[in-house]
Structures are given as C-alpha cells and as structure tokens.
DOVONU-975025 format. One record per atom (N, C-alpha, C, O, CB): residue in one letter; x, y, z. Coordinates in steps of 0.02 Angstrom, whole numbers, padded with zeros to 5 digits, always signed. Each point is the difference from the previous one (the first is absolute). Glycine has a CB too. Layout:
N
AXYZ/...
! end
This chain:
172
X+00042-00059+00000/X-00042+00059+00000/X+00044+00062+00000/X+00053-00002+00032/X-00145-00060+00029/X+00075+00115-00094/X+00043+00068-00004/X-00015+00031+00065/X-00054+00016+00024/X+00050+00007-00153/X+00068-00020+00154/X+00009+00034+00057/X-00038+00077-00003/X-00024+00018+00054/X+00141-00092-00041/X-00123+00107-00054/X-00044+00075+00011/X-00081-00025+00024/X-00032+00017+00050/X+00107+00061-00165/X-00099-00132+00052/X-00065-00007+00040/X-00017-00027+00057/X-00055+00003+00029/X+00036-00001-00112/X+00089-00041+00106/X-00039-00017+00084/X+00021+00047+00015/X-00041+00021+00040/X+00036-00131+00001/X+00058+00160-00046/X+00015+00039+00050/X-00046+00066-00003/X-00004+00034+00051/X+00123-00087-00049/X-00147+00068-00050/X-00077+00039-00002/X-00062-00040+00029/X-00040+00031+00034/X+00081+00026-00142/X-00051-00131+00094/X-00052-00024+00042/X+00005+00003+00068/X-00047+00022+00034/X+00031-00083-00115/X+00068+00040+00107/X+00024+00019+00081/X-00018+00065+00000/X-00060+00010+00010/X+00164-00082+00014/X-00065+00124-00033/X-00038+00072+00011/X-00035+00008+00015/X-00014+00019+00056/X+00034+00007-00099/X-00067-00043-00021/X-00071+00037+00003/X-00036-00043+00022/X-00059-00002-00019/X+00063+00071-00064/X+00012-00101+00114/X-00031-00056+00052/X-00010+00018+00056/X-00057-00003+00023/X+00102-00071-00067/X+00005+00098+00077/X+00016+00035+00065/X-00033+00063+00024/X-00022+00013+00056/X+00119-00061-00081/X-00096+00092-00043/X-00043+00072-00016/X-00084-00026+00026/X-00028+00007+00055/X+00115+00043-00188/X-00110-00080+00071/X-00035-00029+00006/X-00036+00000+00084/X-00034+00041+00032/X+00099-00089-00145/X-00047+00004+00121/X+00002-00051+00099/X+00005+00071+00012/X-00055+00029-00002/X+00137-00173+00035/X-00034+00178-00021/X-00014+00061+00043/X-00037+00025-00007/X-00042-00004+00045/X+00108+00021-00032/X-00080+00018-00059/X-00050+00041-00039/X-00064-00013+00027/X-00034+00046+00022/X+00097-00047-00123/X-00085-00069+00102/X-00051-00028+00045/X+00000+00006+00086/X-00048+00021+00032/X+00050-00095-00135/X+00059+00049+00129/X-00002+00023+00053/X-00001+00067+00028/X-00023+00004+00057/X+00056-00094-00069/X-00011+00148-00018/X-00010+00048+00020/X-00074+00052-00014/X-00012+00055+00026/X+00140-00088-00027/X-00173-00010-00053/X-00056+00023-00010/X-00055-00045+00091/X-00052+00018+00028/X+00087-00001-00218/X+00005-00068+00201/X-00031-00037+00045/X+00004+00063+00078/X-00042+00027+00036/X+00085-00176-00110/X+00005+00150+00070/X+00025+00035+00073/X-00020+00078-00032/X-00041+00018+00042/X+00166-00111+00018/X-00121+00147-00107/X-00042+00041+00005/X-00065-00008+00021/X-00017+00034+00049/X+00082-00004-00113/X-00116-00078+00033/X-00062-00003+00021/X-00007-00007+00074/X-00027+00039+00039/X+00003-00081-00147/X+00044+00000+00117/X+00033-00010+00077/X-00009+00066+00052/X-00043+00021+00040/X+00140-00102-00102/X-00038+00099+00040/X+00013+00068+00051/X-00063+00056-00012/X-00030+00028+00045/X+00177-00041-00056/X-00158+00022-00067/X-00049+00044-00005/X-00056-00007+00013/X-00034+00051-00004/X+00086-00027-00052/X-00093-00100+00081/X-00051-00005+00045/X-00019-00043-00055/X+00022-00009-00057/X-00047+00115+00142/X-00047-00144-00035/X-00007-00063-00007/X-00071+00009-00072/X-00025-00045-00034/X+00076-00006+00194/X-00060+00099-00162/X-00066+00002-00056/X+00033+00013-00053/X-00043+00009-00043/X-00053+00035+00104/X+00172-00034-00096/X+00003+00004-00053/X+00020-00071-00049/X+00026+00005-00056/X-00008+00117+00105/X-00036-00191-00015/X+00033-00053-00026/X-00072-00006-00063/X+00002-00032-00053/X+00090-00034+00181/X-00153+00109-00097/X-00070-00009-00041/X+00029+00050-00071/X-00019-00010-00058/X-00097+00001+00183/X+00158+00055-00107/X+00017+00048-00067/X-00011-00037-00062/X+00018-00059+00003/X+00072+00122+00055/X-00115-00041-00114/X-00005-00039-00042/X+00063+00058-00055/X+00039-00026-00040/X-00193-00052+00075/X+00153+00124-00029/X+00041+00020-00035/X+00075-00007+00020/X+00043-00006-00044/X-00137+00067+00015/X+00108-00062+00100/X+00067-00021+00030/X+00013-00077-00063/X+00049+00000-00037/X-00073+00054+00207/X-00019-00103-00171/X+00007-00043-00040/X+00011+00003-00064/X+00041-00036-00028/X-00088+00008+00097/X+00012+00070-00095/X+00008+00027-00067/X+00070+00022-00024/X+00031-00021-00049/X-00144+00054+00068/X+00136+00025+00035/X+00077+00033+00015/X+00046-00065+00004/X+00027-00015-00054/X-00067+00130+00134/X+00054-00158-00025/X+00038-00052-00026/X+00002-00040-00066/X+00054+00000-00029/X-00064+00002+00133/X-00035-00031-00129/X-00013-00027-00060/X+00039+00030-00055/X+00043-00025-00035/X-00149-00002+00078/X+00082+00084-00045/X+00049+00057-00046/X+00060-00004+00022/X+00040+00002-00047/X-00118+00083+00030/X+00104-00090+00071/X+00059+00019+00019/X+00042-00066-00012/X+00062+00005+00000/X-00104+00091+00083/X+00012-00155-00093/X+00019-00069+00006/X+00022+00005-00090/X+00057-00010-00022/X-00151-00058+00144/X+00043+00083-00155/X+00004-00015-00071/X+00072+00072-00028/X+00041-00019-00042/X-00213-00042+00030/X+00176+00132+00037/X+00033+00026-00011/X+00070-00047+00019/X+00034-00017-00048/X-00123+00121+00052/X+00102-00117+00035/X+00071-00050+00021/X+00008-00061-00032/X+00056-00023-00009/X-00061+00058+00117/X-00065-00073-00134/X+00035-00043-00037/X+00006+00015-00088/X+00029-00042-00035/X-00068-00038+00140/X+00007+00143-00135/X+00024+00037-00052/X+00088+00023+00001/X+00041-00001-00046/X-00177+00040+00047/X+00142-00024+00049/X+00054+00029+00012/X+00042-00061+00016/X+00057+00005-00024/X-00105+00110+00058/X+00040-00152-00012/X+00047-00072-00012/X+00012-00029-00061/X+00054-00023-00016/X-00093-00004+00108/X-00029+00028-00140/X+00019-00035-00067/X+00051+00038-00045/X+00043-00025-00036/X-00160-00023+00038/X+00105+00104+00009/X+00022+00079-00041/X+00081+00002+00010/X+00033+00004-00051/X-00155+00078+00087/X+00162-00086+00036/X+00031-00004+00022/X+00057-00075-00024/X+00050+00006-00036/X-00141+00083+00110/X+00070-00145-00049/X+00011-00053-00026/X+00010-00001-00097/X+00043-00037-00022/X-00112-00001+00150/X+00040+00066-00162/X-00002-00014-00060/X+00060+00047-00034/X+00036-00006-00049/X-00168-00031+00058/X+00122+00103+00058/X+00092+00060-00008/X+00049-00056-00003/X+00038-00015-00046/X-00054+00136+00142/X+00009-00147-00044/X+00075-00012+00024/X-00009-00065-00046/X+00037-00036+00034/X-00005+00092+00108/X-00052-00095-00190/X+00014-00034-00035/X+00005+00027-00060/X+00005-00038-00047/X-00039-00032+00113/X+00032+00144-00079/X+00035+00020-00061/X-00074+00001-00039/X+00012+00010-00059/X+00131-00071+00066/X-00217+00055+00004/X-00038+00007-00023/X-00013-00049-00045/X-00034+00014-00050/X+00050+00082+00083/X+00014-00175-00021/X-00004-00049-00010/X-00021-00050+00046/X+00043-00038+00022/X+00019+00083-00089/X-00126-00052+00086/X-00044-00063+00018/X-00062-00033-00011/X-00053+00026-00016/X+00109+00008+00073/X-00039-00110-00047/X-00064-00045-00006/X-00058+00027+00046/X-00005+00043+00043/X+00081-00148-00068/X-00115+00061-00003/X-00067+00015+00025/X+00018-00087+00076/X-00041-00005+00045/X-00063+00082-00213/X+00145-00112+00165/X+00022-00035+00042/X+00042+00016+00041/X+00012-00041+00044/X-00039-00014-00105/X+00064+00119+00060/X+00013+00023+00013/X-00012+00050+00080/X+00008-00007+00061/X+00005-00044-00188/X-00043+00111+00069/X-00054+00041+00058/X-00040-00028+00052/X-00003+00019+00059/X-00011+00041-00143/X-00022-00119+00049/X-00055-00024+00053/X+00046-00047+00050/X-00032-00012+00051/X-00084+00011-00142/X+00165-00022+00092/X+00038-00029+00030/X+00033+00061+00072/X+00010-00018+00058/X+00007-00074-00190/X-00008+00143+00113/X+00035+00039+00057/X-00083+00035+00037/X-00013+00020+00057/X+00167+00017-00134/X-00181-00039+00035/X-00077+00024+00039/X-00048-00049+00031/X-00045+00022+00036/X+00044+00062-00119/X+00006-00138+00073/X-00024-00070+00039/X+00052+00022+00071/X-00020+00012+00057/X-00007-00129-00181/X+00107+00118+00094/X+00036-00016+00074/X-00023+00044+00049/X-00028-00018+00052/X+00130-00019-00100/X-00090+00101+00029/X-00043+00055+00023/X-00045+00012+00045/X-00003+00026+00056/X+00022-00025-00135/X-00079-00043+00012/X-00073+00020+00050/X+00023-00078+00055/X+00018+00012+00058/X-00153+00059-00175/X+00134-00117+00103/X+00009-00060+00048/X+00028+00054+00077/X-00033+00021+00047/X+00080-00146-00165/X+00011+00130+00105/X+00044+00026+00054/X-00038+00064+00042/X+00004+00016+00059/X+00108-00055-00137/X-00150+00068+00019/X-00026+00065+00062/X-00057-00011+00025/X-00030+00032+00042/X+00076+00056-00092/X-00068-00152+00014/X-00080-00031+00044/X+00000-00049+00062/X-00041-00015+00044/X-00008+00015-00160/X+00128-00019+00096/X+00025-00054+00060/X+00015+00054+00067/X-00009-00016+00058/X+00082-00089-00153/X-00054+00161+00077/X+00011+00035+00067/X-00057+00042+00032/X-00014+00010+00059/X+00128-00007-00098/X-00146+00021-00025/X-00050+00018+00012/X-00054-00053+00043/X-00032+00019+00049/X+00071+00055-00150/X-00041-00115+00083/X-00065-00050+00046/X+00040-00012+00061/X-00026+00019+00052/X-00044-00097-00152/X+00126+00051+00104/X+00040+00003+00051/X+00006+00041+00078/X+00008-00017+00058/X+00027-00014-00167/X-00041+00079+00080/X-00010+00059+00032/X-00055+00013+00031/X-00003-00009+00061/X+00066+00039-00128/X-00124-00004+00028/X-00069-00059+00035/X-00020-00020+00036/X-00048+00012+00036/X+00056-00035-00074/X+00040-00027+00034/X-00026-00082+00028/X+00027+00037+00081/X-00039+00027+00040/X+00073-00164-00164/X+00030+00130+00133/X+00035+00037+00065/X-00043+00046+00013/X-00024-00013+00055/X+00140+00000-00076/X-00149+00080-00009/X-00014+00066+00004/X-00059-00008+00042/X-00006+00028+00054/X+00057+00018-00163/X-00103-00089+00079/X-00073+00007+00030/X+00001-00070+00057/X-00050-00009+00036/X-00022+00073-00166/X+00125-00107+00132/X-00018-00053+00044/X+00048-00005+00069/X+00005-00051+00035/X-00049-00010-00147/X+00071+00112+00121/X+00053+00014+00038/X+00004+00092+00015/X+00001+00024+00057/X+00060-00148-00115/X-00061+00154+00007/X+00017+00094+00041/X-00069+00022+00004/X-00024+00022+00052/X+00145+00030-00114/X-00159-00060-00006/X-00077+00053+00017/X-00056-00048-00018/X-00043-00003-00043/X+00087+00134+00002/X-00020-00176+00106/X-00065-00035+00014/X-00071+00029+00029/X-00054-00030-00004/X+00144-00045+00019/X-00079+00149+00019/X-00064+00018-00009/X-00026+00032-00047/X-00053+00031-00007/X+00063-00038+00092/X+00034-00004-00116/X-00034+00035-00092/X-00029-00077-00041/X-00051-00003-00034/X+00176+00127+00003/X-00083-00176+00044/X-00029-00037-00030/X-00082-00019-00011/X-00023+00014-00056/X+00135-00030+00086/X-00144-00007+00007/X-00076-00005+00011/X-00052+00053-00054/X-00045-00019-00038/X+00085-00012+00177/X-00019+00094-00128/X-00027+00039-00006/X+00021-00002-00088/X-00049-00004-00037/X+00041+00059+00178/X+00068-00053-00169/X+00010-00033-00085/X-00012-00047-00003/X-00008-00008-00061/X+00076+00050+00027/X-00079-00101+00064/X-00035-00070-00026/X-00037+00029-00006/X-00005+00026-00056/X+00028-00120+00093/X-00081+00115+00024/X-00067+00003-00020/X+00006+00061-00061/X-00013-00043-00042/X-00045+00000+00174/X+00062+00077-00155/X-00001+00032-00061/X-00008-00035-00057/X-00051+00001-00033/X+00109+00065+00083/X+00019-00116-00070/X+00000-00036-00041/X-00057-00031+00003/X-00039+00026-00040/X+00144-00026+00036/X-00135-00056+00042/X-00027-00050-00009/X-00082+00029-00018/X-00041-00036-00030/X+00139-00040+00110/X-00115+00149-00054/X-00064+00024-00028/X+00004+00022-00079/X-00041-00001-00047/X+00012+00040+00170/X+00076-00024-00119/X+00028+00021-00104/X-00026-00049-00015/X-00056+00003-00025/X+00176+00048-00002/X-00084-00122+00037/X+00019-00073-00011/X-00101-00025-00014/X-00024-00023-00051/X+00182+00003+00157/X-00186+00033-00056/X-00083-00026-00001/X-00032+00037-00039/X-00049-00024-00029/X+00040-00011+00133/X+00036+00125-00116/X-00050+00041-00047/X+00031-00037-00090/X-00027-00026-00049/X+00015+00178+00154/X+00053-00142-00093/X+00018-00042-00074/X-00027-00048-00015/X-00025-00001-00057/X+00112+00025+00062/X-00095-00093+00045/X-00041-00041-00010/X-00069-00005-00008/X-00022-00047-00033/X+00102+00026+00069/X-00112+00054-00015/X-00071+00019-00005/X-00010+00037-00063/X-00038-00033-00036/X+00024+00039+00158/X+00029+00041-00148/X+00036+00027-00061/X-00024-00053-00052/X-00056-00004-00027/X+00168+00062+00087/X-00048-00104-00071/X-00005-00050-00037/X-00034-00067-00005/X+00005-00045-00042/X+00071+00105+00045/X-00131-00052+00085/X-00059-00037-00002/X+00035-00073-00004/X-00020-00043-00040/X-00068+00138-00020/X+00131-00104+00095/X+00035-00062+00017/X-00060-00069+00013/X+00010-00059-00015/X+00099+00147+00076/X-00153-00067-00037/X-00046-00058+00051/X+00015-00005+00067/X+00029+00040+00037/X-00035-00110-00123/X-00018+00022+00095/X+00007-00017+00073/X+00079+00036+00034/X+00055-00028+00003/X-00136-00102-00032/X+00069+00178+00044/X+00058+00022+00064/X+00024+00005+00070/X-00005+00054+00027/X-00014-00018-00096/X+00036-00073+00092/X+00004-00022+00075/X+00045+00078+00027/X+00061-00001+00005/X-00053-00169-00020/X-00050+00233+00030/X+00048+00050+00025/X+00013-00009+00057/X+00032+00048+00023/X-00061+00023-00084/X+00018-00115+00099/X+00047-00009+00056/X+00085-00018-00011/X+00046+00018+00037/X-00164-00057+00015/X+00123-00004-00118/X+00052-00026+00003/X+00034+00050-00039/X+00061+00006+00009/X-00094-00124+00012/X+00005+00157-00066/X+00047+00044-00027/X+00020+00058+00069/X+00059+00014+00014/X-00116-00034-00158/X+00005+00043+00176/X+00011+00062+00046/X+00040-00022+00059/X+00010+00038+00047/X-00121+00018-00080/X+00136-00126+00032/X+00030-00024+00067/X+00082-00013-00064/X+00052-00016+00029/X-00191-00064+00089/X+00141+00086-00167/X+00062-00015-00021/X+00065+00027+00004/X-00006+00060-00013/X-00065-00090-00036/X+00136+00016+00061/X+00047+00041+00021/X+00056+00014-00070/X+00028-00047-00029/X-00050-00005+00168/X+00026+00086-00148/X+00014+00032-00057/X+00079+00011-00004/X+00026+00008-00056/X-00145+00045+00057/X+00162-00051+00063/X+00055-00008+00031/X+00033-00050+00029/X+00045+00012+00040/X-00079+00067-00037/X+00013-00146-00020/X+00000-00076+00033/X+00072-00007-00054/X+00000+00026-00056/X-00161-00087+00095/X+00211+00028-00015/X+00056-00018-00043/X-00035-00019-00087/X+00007+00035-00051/X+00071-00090+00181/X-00110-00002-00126/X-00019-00032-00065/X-00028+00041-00028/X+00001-00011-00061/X-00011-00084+00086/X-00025+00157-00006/X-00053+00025-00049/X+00048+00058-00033/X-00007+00016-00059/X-00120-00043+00132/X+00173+00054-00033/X+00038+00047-00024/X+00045-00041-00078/X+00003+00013-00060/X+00003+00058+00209/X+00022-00121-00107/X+00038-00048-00064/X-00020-00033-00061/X+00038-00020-00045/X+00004+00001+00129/X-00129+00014-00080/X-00036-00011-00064/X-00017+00064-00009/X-00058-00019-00008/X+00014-00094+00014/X+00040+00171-00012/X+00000+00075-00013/X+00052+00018-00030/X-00004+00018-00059/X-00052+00004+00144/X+00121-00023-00048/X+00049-00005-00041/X+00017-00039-00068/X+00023+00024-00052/X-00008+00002+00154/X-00029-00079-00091/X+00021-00042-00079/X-00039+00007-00052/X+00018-00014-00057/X+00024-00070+00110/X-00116+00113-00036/X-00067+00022-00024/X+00009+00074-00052/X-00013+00005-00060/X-00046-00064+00186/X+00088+00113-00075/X+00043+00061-00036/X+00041-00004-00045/X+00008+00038-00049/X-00012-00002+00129/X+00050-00110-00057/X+00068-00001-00079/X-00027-00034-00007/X+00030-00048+00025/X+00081+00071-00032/X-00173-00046-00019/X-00012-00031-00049/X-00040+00042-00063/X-00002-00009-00061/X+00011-00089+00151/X-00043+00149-00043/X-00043+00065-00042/X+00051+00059-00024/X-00006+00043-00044/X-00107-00060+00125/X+00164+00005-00035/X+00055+00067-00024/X+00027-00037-00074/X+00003+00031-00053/X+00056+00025+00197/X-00046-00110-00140/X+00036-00050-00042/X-00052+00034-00075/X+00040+00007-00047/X+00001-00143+00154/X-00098+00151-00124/X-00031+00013-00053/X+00002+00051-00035/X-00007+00011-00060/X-00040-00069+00103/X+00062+00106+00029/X+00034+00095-00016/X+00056+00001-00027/X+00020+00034-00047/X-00058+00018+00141/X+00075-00111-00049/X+00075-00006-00017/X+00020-00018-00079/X+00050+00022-00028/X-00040-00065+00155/X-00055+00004-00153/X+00002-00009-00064/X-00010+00046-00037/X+00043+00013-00042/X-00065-00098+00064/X-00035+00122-00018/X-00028+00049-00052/X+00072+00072+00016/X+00026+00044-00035/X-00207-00088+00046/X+00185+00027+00044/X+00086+00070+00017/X+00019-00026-00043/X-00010+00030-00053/X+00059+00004+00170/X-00023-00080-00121/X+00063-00030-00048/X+00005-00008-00064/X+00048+00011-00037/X-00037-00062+00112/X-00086+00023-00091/X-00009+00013-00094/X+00001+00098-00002/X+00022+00025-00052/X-00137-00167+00013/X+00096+00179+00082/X+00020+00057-00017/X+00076+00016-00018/X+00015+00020-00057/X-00111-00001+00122/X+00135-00026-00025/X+00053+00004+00001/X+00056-00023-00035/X+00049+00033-00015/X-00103-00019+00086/X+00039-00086-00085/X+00053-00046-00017/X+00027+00039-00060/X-00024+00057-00002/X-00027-00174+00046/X+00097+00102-00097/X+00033+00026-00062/X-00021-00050-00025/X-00002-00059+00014/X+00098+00125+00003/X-00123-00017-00079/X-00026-00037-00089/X+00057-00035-00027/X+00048+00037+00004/X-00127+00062-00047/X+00090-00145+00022/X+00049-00023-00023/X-00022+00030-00086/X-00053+00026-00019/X+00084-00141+00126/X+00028+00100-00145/X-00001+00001-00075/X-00068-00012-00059/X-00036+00039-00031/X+00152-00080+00077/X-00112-00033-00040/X-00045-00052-00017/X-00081+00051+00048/X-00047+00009-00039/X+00167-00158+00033/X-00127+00166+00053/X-00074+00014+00026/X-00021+00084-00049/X-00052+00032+00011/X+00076-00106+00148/X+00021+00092-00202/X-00043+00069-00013/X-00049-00029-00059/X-00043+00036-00025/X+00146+00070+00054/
! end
C-alpha cells in the first residue's frame, strides 16, 4: 500500500475521531438540550464531508494528481473506519462512565425518535416498551452502529472517489 494513503487515512482518521469528540464535549459543556439541535447535526455533517473533500483533494496533490479510484476510496475507508472507531469509542466510555447523568435523559431521546420513526413507517405491532427501555450505549449496540456507519460511509466513500479518481487515456 502507498505510504501517503495510509498516512492520509491515519490522519484524517484521527481529525475525524476528534472532530467528533470535541463536537461531543461542546454539547456537553454547553448544556444538555443541545444534543436535540438538529442543525448542530447538520453543522457536523458538513463539517465531516468538508474534511473528507479535503482528504481526497489533498491525497490526489501529493500523488502528483495521479489516482485510482482504488485508490482514494482506500485512504477514505481507512479514515472513516479509524474516526468512527474512536468516535464510538469515546461514547461508549463518555455516557457509561463520565455523564452518566446525561445518559438516561439521551437514551430516552433517541429511543422516542427511534418509536416516532416507527410509527411513521407503520411498522405493526410495536412493543414500545422494549424500544423505550433500550440502551443505546450498551457495548454491542454501539459496535453494530459502528460497522453499520462504515458500511454506509463505504457508499459516499465510493461516489468521493469516482469523483476524484484520474481519467485514464483510454476513459475520454
């Protein structure tokens, strides 16, 4: 593997993970009703996709403006993997260990999103006890969340990369 793209996937891996953690611990400090922000969400999202623009963009410099489309998506998989691994990570420690009295109060958030959606889509039979009693911060659920994300980033990650990659000869 070319050492620039892991060493840009590491990066912006790390960015990434922080980037998350410090949107975690602002909300945090700035009080407990802005985790409902829907535009705070919006603001990261943007801010997530500006960094990994700026990774492909970057990555494709320093290869001289020569790369695959196996390439790109290869240092942006490592990437997103690495900043979702710290990111959930973080999390996991954050709400089950420091702001456990914050926790309760974001489950229960999530898990009413979680039932209006379902009702929404007229699921059937819904047992809301079991969704409104669900823990949303339990090791496993964070870790199928995680692999769940790179697996959905994994589709962005592609469409980044057919942006990006270099036309070869033969493709005009």
């Amino acid at each position: 593997m070319n050492e620039i793209i892991k060493k840009n996937g590491i990066l912006f891996g790390i960015i990434i993970g922080t980037v998350a953690i410090l949107f975690q611990i602002i909300i945090y400090v700035s009080g407990e009703a802005l985790y409902k922000n829907v535009y705070l969400g919006f603001l990261f999202t943007t801010l997530y996709w500006v960094i990994r623009i700026y990774q492909a963009n970057k990555t494709k410099k320093e290869l001289h403006n020569v790369i695959t489309l196996k390439e790109v998506f290869t240092t942006l998989l490592i990437s997103t993997s690495i900043g979702i691994l710290i990111s959930v990570s973080f999390n996991y420690v954050f709400y089950n260990f420091v702001a456990t009295d914050l926790k309760p109060e974001v489950n229960k958030f999530m898990n009413l999103k979680q039932l209006d959606i379902q009702k929404m889509f007229n699921k059937g039979n819904l047992d809301e006890d079991q969704i409104l009693n669900f823990d949303n911060f339990a090791f496993g659920t964070l870790f199928k969340g995680a692999v769940f994300s790179i697996l959905i980033s994994s589709i962005f990650n592609l469409i980044l990369a057919a942006i990006f990659k270099t036309k070869t000869s033969n493709q005009y």
